[in-house]
N, C-alpha and C positions, 0 to 999 in steps of 0.2 A: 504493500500500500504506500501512496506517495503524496505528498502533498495535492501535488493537479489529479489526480486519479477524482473521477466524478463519480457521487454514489450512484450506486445500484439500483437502476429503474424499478426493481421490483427482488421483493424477496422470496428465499430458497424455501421458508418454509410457510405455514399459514399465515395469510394479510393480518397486520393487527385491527383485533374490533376496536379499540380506542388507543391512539399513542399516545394520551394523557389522561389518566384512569382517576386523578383527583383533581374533583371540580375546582375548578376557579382557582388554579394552581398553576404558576407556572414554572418551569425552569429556570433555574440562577445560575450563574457561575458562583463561585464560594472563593468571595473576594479576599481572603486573608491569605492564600499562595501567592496570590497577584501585587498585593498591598507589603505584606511582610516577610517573602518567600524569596525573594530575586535579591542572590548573591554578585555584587560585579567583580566574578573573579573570572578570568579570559577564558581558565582551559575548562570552565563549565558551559561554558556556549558554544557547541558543536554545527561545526558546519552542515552536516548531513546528521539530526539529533536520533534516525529512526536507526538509522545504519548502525551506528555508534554505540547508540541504547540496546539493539540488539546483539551485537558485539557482548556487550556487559550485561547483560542476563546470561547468556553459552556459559559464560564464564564465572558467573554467579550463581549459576542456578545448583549448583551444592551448596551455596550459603544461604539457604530464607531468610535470614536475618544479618546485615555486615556492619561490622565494627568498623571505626575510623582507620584503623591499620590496615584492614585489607582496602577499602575505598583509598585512602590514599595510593594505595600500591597499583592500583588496577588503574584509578583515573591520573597519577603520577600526578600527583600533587602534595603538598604537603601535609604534613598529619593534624597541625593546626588548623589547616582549611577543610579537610575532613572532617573534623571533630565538630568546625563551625555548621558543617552542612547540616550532620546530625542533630547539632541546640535548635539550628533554625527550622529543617524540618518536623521536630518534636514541636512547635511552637504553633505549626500552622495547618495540624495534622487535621482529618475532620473526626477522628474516633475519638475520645476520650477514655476509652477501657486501652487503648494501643501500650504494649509495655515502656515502649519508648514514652511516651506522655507521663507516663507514670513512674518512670527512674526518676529518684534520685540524682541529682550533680556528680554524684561522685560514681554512680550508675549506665551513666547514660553508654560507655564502651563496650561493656558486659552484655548490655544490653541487644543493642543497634538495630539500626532500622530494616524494617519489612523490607524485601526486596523489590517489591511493585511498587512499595510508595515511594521510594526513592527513586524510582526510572523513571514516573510522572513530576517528580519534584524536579529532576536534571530534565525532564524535556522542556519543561517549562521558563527556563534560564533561558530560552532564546525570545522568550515574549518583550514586545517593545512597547512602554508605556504611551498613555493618552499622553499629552503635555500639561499638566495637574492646572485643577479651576485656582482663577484665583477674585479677587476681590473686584467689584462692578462699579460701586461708585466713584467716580473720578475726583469729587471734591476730596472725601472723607482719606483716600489713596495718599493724593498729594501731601492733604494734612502731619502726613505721617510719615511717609514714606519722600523726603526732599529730595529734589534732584541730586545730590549730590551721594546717595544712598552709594553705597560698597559695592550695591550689585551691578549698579550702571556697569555697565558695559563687558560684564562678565556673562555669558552666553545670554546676550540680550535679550531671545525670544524668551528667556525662563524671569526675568526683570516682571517686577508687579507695574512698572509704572509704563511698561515697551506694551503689556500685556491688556493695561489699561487705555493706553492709547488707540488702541485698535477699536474700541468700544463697540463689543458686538461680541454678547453671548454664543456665536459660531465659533469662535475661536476661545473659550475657555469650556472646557468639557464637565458637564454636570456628571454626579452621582450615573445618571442616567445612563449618559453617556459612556464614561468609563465602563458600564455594564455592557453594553450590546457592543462595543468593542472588545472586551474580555470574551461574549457569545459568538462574535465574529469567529475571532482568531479559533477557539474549539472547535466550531463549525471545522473552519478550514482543516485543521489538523485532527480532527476525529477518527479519522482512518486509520492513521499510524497510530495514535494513542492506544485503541483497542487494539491495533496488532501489537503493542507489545504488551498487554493485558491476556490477551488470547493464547488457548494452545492448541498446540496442532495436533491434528487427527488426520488419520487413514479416511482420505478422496481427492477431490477433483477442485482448483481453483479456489472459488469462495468458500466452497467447503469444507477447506483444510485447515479453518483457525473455528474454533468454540471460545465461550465464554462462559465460565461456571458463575454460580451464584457468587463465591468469595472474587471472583474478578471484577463483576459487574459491584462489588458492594466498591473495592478500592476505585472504582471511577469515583466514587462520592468525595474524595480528598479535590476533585474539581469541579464538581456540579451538584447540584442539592433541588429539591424539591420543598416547599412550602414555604411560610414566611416567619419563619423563627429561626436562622440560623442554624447551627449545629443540633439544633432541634428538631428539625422537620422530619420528614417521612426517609427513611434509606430506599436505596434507588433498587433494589430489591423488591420491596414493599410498594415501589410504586412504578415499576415495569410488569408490561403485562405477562410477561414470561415467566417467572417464577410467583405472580400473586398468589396463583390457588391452589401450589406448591404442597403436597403430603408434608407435614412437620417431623412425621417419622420415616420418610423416604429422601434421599440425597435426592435432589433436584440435578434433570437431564440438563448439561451444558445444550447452550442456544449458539448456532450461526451469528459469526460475528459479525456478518454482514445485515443480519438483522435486527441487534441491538445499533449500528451502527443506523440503518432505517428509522428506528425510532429515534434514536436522538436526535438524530437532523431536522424528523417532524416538528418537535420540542423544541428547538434552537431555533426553525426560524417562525412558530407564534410566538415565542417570544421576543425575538425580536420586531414582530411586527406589531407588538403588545408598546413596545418602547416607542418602539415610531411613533404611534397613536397617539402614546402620555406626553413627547415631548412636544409634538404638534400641538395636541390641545393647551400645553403651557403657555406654546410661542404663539399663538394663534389667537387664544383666550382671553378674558378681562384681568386684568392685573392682579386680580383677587384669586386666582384660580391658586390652589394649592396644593402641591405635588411632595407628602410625606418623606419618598425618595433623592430629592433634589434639597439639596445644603440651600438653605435660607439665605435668604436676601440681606441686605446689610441689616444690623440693629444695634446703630449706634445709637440712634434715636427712639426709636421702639421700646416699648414697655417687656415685649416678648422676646426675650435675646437667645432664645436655645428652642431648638426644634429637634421633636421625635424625627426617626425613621422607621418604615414600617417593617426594615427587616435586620433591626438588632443597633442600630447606632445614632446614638444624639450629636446633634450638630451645632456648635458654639460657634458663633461666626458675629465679626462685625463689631465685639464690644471696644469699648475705646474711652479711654481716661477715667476709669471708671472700675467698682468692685465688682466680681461677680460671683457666685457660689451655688454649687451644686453638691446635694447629697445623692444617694443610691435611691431613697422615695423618690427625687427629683427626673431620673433618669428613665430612659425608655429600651432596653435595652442592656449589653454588657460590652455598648463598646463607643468608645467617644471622639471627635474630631474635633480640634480647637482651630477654629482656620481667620486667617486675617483680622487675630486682636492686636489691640495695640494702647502703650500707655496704660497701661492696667494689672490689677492683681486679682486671679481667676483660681477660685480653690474648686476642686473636684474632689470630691470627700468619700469615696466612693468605691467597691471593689468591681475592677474592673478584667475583662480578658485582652483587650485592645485599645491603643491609644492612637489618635496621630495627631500632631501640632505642625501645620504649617502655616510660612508666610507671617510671623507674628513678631513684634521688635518690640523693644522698651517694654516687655512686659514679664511679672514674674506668677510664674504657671506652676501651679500643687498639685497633683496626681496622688491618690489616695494610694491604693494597690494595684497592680496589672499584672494578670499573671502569666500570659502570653508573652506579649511584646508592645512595645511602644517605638513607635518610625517620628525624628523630630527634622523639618528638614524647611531649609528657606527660611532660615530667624537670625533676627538679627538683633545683640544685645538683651536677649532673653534670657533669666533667671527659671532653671526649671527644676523642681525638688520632686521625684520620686520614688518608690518602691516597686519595683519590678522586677520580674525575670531575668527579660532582657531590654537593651536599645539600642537602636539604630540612629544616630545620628549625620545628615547629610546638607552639606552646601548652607553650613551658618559659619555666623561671626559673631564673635567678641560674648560669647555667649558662658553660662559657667552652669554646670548642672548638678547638683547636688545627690548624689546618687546612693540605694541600694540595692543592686543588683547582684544577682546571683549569676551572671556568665557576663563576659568581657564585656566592656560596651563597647561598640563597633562604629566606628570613622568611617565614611567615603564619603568621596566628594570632593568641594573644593573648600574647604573649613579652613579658617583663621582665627588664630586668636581663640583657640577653648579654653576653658577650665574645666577641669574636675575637680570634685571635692566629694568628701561624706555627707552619707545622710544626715542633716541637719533641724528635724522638726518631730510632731506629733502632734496627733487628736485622741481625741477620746477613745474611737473605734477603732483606731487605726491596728492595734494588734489581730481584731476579730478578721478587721477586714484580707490583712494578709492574711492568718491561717485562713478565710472561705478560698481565697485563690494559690494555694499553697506553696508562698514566700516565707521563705526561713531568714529570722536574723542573723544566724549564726554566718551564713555565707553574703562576704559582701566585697565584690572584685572591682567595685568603683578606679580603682586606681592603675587596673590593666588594662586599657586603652585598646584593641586591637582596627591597625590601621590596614585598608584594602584599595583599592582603586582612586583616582582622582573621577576619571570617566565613567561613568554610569550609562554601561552598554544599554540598558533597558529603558532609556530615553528616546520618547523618537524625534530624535535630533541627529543632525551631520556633527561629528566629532573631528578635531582634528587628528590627523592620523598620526600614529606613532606615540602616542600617549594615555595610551588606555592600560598600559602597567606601569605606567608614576604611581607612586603611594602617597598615599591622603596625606595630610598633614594631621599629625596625631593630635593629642591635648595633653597641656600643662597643667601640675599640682596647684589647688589653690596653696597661697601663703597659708600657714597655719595662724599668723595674727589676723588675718581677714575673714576666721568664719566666725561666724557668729551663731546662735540660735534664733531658729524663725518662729516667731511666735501666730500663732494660727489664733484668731479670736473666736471666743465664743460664745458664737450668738447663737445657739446652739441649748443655753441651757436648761431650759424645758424640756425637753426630750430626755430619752433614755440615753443614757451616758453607757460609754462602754470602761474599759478595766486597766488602757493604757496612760500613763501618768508622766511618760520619760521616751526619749525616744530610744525606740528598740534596738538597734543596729549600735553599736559600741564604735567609740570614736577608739581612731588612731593613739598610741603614747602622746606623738607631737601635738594631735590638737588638742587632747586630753589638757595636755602643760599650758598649752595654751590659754585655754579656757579659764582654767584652773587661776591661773597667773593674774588672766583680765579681772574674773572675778574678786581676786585679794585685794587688785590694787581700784578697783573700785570701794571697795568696801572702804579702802584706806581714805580714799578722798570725798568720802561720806564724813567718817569721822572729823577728818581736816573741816573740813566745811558746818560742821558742827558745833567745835568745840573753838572757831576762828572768830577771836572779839573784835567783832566788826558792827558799826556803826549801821542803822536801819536804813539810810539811804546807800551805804556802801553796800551792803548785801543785797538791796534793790539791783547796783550797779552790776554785782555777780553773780547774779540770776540772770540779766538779761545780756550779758556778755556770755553766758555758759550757754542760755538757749540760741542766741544767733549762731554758736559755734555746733549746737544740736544740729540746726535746719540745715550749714553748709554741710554737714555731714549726710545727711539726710538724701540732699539732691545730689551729691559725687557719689555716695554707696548706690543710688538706687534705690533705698529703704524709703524713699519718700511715696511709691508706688503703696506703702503699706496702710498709710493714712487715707486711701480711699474709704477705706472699710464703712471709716467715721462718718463717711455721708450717705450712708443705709446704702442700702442691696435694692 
């Protein structure tokens, strides 16, 4: 099967009575390979991906399960890059029972990934992204984003303000969009996908490759049925070929050419399900309201976060201003902070997926994530999390305050990072990491692992010869410059949870640190106390200590924290 290869006018065994067996359901792509799954490492993007994939199952196919050591030996890479494949595949898997999901850090080699899900995870590294939406209004843009921004002139079509100029929702791709684009590409690629899912059997042409039930289930690591995410119906249960399937009889493998019939059925209503929805947005009264599609700006709006109807809340828009979100507030288990700006945004929340784009001057709280979190296109952003893992890509001046449990990962074109330790707490925050199963004890903040400058999976022209430069890593915060982030709470009517301190254990250094500031504050409390000074002289050193508060205040950034003060 090959790319151009055109389906099959008709199938080898009986016509299906229905190729979509749940009402008012349609086919998705299961956007977290697509979103959090794309490695830019060179020797993962194969030229010929069917050839090569088949190549590595001959070869694999005594190991059902491969450790980092053989994957590196076979795809001759390094063991490092190996090892990344497996954290990041474990992250973006669609089973939750998968053993690999369910290792342990210190697990995850012992372990190693199912053989099929990892052939679909490498075929998938040749997918070229939409060119990510970004921000519509042109005043609110400017505001914030001045000419003279870092990015100008750095791959200018990916610029908020080159992006903004064009002014015309054609050229920045909705939620929507990205979807039938992701349906596109399976479309096209569905053939070879099922042939290396498929086994071969004794006959003639198409009906040399079957698909058994456990085949047809690992296609679900890329396409899904219903509208709850990892939730919905398995594509088992919702192909007509194994539904009425004896439960004490192993179910007859089907012609792969006619699971491959029905999906294509599936792929293009739904895609002509998305034509319809963006048309009637583009077409419609200004009022029209599309669940799926990231909200319109809401600087101004009383309404600044919008559900999606299939697992992710959409923060968009906020600017000079608090905002805050709990898990009752949320629709879903997965969240996107896109084009805020000048702001401090708490997400208080246990989460599976995070993304923050496009967002500058602002400092951003992420409750738990226990998947991943992708931060990319920020500029001068403060971002404090708990997580798994993150991706960080294409920012500056940026400093993140991290507990992560596997490296955080660079690409792109980054200047100017910090890293530093988890630095805060809430109330719930303990609960909320054990529901998504982040351990204090591991926290690799400090191991940086850098990959590509060029992000093959851009659909942009790159220049050539630069697509194995490595990232610009990130630097240690000083240990005099963390401080504790204090999270307010307004919060206190509600049921309080059990944590008091933040859970992740500082470093010696910043321990000393801490430690030191706190003494020698104490000390000039005293000083200040016991200093016989005259009522207007202490007038004079109160408002000499506060004007030297506030410069403090706007050089740290901590002045973004005094929104809080003018309500939610």
């Amino acid at each position: 099967m090959t790319d151009s290869a055109e389906p099959p006018s008709e199938s080898a065994a009986e016509p299906n009575p229905n190729p979509n067996p749940i009402p008012n359901s349609h086919i998705h792509p299961r956007r977290e390979p697509f979103e959090h799954g794309l490695l830019p490492i060179p020797k993962l993007i194969f030229t010929d991906p069917t050839q090569t994939l088949t190549q590595l199952r001959q070869k694999l196919v005594s190991h059902p399960r491969v450790n980092s050591a053989t994957l590196a030996d076979t795809l001759q890479i390094s063991v490092d890059h190996a090892r990344l494949v497996l954290d990041t595949l474990a992250s973006v898997l669609h089973s939750e029972t998968d053993p690999l999901v369910k290792a342990p850090p210190g697990e995850i080699d012992s372990v190693g990934a199912d053989l099929r899900d990892l052939i679909l995870f490498l075929y998938i590294q040749s997918y070229k992204r939409l060119l990510p939406r970004t921000h519509k209004d042109s005043a609110a843009v400017t505001d914030v984003w001045p000419s003279t921004s870092a990015f100008d002139g750095f791959l200018s079509a990916l610029s908020p303000l080159q992006l903004v100029r064009s002014n015309s929702r054609r050229f920045t791709p909705s939620q929507a969009d990205e979807e039938a684009h992701q349906l596109s590409y399976l479309q096209k690629h569905m053939a070879n996908i099922l042939s290396l899912l498929a086994e071969p059997v004794e006959g003639e042409g198409e009906e040399s490759l079957v698909l058994t039930v456990e085949g047809l289930e690992h296609l679900g690591f890329l396409i899904q049925f219903g509208d709850k995410g990892s939730e919905g119906v398995s594509l088992s249960q919702a192909a007509p070929f194994f539904a009425n399937s004896d439960p004490d009889m192993p179910a007859v493998p089907v012609p792969a050419v006619q699971v491959h019939d029905w999906v294509l059925q599936n792929i293009a209503s739904a895609l002509e399900h998305i034509t319809e929805r963006i048309s009637a947005k583009e077409n419609g009264p200004s009022s029209f309201s599309d669940n799926d599609v990231a909200m319109a700006d809401a600087c101004t709006s009383s309404i600044k976060g919008s559900p999606s109807a299939r697992g992710s809340s959409f923060i968009e828009g906020i600017s000079k201003s608090s905002y805050v979100r709990q898990a009752s507030d949320l629709k879903g288990s997965s969240v996107k902070v896109l084009n805020c700006h000048d702001s401090v945004i708490y997400i208080l929340a246990p989460l599976r997926y995070a993304t923050i784009y496009g967002c500058s001057d602002a400092t951003i709280v992420l409750g738990a994530v226990g998947k991943a979190v992708r931060i990319e296109h920020c500029e001068r952003v403060h971002v404090i999390m708990a997580a798994k893992r993150v991706c960080i890509a294409n920012c500056r001046e940026c400093v993140f305050f991290l507990g992560v449990t596997q490296r955080p990962l660079m690409v792109g074109d980054n200047h100017k990072l910090q890293v530093a330790p988890y630095n805060t707490h809430y109330s719930a925050l303990g609960e909320h990491m054990a529901e998504v199963g982040i351990e204090a004890t591991i926290n690799r903040w400090d191991d940086p692992l850098a990959l590509g400058v060029v992000d093959p999976h851009d659909s942009l022209s790159h220049p050539a010869g630069v697509s194995d430069v490595q990232a610009e890593s990130a630097s240690r915060l000083d240990p005099d410059q963390l401080t504790s982030f204090l999270i307010p709470n307004w919060f206190s009517g509600e049921s309080s949870g059990s944590t008091k301190d933040n859970p992740f254990p500082l470093p010696e250094a910043y321990m000393s640190s801490q430690q030191r500031n706190q003494k020698n504050l104490g000390e000039i409390k005293q000083l200040l106390r016991e200093a016989p000074l005259e009522e207007n002289r202490k007038r004079e050193l109160s408002c000499a200590l506060h004007l030297l508060f506030k410069d403090w205040l706007y050089a740290s950034g901590n002045i973004r924290q005094l929104y809080c003060l003018q309500g939610d």
